[in-house]
PAZATI-820855 format. One record per atom (N, C-alpha, C): residue in three letters; x, y, z; atom name; residue number from 1. Coordinates in nm, 3 decimals. Example, Ala and Ser with C-alpha at 12.3 -4.5 7.8 and 13.67 -1.06 7.14 Angstrom:
% PAZATI-820855
{r 'ALA' {1.319 -0.569 0.780} 'N' 1};
{r 'ALA' {1.230 -0.450 0.780} 'CA' 1};
{r 'ALA' {1.320 -0.330 0.780} 'C' 1};
{r 'SER' {1.285 -0.225 0.708} 'N' 2};
{r 'SER' {1.367 -0.106 0.714} 'CA' 2};
{r 'SER' {1.290 0.003 0.787} 'C' 2};
This chain:
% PAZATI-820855
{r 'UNK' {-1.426 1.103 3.560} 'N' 1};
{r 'UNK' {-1.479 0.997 3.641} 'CA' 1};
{r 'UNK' {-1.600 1.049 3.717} 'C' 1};
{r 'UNK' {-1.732 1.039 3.688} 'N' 2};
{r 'UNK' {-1.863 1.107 3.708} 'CA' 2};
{r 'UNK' {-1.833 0.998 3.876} 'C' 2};
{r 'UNK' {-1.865 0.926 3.951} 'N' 3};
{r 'UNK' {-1.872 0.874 4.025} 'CA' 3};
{r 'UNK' {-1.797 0.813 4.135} 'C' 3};
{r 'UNK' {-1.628 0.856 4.078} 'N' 4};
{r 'UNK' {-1.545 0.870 4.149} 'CA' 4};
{r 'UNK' {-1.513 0.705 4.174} 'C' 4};
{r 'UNK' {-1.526 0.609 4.137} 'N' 5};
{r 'UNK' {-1.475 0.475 4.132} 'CA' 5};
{r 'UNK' {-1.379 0.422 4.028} 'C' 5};
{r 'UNK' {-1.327 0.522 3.901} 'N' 6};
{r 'UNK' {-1.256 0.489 3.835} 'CA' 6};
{r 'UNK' {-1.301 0.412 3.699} 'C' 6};
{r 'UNK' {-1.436 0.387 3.699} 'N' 7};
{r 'UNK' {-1.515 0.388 3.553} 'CA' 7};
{r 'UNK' {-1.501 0.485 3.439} 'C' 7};
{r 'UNK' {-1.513 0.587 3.480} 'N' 8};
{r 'UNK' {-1.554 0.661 3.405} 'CA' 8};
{r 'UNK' {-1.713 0.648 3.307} 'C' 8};
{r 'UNK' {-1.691 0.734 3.155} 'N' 9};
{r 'UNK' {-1.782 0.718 3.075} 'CA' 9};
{r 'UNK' {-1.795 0.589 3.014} 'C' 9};
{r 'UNK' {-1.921 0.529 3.018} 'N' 10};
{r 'UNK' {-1.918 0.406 2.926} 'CA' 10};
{r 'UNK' {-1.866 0.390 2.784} 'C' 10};
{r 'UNK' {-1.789 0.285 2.768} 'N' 11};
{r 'UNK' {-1.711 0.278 2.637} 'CA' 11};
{r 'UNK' {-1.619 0.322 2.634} 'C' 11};
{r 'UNK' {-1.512 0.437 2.735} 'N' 12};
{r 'UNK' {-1.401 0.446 2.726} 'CA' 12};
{r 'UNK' {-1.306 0.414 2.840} 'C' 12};
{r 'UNK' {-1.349 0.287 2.847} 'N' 13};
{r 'UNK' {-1.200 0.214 2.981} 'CA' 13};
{r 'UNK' {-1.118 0.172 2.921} 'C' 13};
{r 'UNK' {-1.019 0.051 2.943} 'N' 14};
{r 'UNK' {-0.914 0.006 2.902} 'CA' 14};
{r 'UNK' {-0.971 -0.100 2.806} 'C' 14};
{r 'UNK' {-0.907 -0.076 2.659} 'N' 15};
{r 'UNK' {-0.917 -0.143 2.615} 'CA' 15};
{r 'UNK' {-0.977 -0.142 2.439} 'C' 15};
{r 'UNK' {-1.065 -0.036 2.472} 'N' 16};
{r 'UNK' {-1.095 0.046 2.393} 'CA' 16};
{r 'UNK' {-1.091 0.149 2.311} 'C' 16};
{r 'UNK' {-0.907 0.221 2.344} 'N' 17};
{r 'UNK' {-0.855 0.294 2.263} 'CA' 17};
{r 'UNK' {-0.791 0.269 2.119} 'C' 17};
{r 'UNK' {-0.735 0.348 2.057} 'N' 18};
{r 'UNK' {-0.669 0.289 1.912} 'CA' 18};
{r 'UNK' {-0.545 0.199 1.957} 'C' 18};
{r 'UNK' {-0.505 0.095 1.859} 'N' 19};
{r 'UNK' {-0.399 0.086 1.860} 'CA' 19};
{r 'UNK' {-0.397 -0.078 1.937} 'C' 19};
{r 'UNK' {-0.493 -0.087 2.047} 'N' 20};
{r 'UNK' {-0.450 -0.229 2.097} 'CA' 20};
{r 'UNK' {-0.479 -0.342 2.002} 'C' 20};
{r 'UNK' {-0.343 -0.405 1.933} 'N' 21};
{r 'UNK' {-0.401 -0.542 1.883} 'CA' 21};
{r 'UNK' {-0.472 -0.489 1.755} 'C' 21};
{r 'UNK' {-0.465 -0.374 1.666} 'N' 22};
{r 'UNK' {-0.532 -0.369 1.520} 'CA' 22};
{r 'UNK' {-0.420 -0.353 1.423} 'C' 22};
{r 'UNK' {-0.334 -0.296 1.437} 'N' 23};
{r 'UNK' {-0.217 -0.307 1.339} 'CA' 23};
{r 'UNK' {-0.148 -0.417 1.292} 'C' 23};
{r 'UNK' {-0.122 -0.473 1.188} 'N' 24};
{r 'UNK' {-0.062 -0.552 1.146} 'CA' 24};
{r 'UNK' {0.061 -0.572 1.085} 'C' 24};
{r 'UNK' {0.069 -0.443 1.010} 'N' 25};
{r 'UNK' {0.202 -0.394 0.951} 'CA' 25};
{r 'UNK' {0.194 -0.413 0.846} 'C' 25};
{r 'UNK' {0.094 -0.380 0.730} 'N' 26};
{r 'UNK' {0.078 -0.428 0.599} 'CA' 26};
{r 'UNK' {0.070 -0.276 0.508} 'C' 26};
{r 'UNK' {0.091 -0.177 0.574} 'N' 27};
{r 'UNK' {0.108 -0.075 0.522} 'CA' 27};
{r 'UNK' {0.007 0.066 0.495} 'C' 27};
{r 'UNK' {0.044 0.129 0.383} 'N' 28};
{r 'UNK' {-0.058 0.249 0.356} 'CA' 28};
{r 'UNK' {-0.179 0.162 0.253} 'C' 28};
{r 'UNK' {-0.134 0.116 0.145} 'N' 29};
{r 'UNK' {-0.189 0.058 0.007} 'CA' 29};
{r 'UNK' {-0.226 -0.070 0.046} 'C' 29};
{r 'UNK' {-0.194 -0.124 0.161} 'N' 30};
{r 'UNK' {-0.244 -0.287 0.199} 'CA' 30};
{r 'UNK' {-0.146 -0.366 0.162} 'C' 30};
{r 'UNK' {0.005 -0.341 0.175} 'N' 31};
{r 'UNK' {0.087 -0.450 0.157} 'CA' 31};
{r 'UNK' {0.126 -0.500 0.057} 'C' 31};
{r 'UNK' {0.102 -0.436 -0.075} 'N' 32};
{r 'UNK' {0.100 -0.517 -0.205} 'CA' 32};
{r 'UNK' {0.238 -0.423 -0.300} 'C' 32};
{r 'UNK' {0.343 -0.343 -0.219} 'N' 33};
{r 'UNK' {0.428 -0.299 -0.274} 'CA' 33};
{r 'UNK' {0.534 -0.471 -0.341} 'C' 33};
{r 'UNK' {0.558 -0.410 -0.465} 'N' 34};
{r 'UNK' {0.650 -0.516 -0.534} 'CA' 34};
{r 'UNK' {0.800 -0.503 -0.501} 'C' 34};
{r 'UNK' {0.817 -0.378 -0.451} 'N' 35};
{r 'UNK' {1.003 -0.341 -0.438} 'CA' 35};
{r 'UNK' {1.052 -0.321 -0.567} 'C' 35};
{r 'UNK' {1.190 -0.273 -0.518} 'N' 36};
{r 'UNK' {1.272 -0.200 -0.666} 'CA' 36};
{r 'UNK' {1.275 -0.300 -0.801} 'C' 36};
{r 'UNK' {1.317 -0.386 -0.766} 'N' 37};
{r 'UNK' {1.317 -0.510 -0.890} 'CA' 37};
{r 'UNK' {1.222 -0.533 -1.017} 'C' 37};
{r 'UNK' {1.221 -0.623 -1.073} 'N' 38};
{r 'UNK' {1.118 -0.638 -1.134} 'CA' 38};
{r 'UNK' {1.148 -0.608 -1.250} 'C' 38};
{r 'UNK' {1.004 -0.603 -1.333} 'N' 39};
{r 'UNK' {0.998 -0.534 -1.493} 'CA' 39};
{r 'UNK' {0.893 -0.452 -1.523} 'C' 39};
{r 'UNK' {0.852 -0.414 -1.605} 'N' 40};
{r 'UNK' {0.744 -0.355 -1.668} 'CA' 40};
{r 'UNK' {0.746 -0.387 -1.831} 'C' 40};
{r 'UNK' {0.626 -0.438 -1.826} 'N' 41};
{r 'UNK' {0.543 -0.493 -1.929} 'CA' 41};
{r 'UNK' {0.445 -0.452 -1.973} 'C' 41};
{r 'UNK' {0.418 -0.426 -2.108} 'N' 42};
{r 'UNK' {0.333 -0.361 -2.223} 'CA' 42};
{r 'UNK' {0.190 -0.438 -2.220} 'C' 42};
{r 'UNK' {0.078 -0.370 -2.197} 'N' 43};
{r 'UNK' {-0.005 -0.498 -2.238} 'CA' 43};
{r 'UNK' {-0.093 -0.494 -2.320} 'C' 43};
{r 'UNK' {-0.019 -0.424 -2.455} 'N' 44};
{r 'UNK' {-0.088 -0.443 -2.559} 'CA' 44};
{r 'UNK' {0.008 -0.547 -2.688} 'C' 44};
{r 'UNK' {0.162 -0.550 -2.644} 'N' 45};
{r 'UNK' {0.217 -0.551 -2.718} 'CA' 45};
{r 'UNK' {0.303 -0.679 -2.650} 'C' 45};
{r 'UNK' {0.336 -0.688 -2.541} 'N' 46};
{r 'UNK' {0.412 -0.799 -2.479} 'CA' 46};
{r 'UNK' {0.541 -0.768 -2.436} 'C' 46};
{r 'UNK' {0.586 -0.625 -2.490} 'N' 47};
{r 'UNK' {0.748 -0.630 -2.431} 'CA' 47};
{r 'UNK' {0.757 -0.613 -2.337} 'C' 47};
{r 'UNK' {0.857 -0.625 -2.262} 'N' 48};
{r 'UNK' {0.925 -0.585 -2.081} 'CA' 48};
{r 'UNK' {1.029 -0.500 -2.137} 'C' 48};
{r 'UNK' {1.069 -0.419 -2.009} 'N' 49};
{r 'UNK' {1.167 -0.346 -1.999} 'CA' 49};
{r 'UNK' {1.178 -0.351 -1.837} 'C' 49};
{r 'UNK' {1.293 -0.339 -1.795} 'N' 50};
{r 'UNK' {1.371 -0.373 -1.651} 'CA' 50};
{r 'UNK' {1.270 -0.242 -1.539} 'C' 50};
{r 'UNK' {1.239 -0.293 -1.450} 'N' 51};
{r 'UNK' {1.130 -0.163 -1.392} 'CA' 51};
{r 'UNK' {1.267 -0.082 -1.330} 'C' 51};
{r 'UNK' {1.277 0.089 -1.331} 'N' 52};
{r 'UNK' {1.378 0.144 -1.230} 'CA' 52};
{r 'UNK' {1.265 0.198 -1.149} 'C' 52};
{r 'UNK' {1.349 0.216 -1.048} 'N' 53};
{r 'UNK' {1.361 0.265 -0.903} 'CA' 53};
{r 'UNK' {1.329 0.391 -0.932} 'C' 53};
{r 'UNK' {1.186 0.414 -0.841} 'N' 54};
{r 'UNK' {1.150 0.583 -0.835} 'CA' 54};
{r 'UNK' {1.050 0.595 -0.909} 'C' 54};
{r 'UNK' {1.033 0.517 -1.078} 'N' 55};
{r 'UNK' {0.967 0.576 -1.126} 'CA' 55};
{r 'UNK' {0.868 0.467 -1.152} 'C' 55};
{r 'UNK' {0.716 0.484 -1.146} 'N' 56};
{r 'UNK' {0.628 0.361 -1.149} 'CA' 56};
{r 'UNK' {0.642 0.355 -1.311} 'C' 56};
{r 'UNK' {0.622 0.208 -1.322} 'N' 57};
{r 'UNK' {0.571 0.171 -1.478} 'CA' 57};
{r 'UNK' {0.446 0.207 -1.548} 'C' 57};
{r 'UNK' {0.305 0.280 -1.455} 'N' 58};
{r 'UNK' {0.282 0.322 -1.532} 'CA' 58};
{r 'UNK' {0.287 0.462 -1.554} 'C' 58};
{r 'UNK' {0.400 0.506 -1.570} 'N' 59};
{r 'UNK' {0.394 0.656 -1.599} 'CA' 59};
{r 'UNK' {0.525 0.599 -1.737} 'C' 59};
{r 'UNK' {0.530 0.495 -1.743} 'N' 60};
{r 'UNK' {0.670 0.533 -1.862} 'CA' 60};
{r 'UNK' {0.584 0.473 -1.979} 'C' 60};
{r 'UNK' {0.619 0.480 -2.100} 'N' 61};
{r 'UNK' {0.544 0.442 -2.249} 'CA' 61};
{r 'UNK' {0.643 0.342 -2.284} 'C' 61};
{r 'UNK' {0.577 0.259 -2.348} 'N' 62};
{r 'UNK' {0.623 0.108 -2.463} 'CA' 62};
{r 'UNK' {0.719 0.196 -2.543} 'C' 62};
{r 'UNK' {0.807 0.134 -2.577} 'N' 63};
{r 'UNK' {0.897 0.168 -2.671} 'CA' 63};
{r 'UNK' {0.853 0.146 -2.787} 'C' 63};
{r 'UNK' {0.761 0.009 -2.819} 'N' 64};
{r 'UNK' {0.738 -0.039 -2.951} 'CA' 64};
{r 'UNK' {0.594 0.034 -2.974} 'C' 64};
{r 'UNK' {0.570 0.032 -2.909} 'N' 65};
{r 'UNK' {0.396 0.091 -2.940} 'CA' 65};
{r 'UNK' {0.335 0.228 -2.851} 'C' 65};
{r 'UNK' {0.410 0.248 -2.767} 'N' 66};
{r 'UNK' {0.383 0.393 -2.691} 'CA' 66};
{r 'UNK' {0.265 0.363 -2.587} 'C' 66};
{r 'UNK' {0.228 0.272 -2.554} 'N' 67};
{r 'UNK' {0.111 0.249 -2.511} 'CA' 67};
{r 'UNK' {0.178 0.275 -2.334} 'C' 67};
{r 'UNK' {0.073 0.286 -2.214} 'N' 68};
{r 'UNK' {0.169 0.279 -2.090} 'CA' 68};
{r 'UNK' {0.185 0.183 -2.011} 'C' 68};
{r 'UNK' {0.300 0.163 -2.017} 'N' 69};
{r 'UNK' {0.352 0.009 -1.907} 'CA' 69};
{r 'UNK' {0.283 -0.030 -1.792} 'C' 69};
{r 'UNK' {0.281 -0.159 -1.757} 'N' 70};
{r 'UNK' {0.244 -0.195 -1.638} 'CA' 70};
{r 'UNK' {0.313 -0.304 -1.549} 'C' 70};
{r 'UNK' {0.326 -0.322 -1.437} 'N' 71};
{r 'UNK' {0.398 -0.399 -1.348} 'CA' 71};
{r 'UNK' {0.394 -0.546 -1.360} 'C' 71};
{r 'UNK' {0.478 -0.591 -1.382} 'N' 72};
{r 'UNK' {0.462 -0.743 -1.337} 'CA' 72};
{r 'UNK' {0.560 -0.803 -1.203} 'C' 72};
């Protein structure tokens, strides 16, 4: 407080720190998690297979064509 009235430096009074009023709660990735459920679908070929838990769809391969899955 340069002046002893409780200002301080310009730009850092109340109000102006992190956190007031910017969070929303939509996450790391922006909110667009699907949850455990679901399927994974080929998209060269059209099949689904049931999505599991843990492992993303695209790291697993089409059964019919080997190609790598993607979320629906």
């Amino acid at each position: 407080m340069p002046r002893g009235d409780g200002t301080g430096p310009s730009g850092q009074g109340p109000g102006t720190g992190r956190g007031l009023g910017r969070g929303k709660g939509r996450g790391r990735m922006g909110g667009r998690a699907l949850g455990p459920g679901g399927s994974c679908v080929c998209p060269s070929c059209g099949a689904t297979m049931p999505h599991q838990a843990g492992t993303p769809c695209n790291q697993m391969t089409c059964p019919k064509c080997g190609a790598k899955m993607t979320r629906q």
